[in-house]
C-alpha positions in Angstrom: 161.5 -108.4 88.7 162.2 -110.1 85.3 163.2 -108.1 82.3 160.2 -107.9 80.8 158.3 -107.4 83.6 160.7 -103.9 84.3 160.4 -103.0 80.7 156.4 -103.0 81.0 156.8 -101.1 84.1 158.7 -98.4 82.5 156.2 -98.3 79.1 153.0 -97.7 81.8 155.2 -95.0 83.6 156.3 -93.0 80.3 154.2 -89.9 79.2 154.2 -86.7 77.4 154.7 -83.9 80.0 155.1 -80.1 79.6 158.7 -79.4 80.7 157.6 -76.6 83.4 156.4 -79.4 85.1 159.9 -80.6 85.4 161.6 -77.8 86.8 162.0 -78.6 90.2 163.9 -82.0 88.8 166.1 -80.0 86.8 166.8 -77.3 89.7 167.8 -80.6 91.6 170.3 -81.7 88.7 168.1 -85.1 88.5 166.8 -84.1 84.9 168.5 -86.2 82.5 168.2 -85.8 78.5 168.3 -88.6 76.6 169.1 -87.8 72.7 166.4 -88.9 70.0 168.6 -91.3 68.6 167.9 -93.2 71.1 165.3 -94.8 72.8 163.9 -93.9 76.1 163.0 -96.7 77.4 165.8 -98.7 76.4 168.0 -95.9 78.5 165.6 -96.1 81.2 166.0 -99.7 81.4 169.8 -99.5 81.0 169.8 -97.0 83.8 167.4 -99.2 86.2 169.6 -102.3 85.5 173.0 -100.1 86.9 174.7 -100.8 82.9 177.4 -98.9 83.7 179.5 -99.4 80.8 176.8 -98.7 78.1 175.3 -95.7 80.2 179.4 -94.2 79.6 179.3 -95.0 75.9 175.8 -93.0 75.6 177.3 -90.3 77.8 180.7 -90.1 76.2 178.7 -90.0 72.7 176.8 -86.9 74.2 173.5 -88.7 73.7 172.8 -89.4 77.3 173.2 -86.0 80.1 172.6 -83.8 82.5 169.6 -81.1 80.8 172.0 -78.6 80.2 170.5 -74.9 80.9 170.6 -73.6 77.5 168.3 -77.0 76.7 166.2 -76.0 79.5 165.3 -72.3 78.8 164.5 -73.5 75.2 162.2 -76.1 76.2 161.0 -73.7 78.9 160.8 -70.9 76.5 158.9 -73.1 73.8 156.4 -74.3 76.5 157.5 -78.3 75.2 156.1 -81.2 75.7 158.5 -83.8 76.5 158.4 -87.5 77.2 159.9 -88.4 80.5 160.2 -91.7 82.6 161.6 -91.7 86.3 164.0 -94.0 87.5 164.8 -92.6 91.1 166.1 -90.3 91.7 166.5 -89.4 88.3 163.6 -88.2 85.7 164.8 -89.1 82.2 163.5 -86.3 79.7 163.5 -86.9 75.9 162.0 -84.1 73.3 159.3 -85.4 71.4 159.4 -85.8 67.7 157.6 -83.5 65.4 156.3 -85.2 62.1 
């Protein structure tokens, strides 16, 4: 699969869910936030081509992590809808923006 063809992949397989739906991921440890500063599909791409060294850099930084559990009863609490991708076996979660 060629670059682009992966990064298309991952666009079609990107959407808005509510985080409730996710809780079975997260009970698993497979929930993975991804900060807003970045950009999800770029991580999900960086993920699915095993880029070690820039997935430490964004986990070092604190932008790329395990959903902590404080992040997940506030999400959970606030009934959110987040945007998530899966790269197996993990489901990248990112909080939506609010204009």
């Amino acid at each position: 699969m060629t670059n682009a063809d992966l990064q298309t992949q991952l666009l079609q397989e990107t959407a808005q869910i509510p985080w409730r739906e996710l809780q079975r991921f997260f009970a698993a440890g497979q929930a993975i936030a991804v900060d807003t500063s970045l950009d999800l599909l770029d991580v999900a791409h960086t993920l699915a081509q095993d880029d070690a060294i820039c997935l430490k850099a964004w986990m070092e930084a604190g932008k790329v992590d395990v959903v902590s559990d404080q992040q997940a009863a506030q999400w959970f609490e606030q009934d959110a809808l987040v945007w998530a991708v899966v790269i197996k076996p993990w489901v990248l979660v990112q909080q939506r923006q609010t204009h």
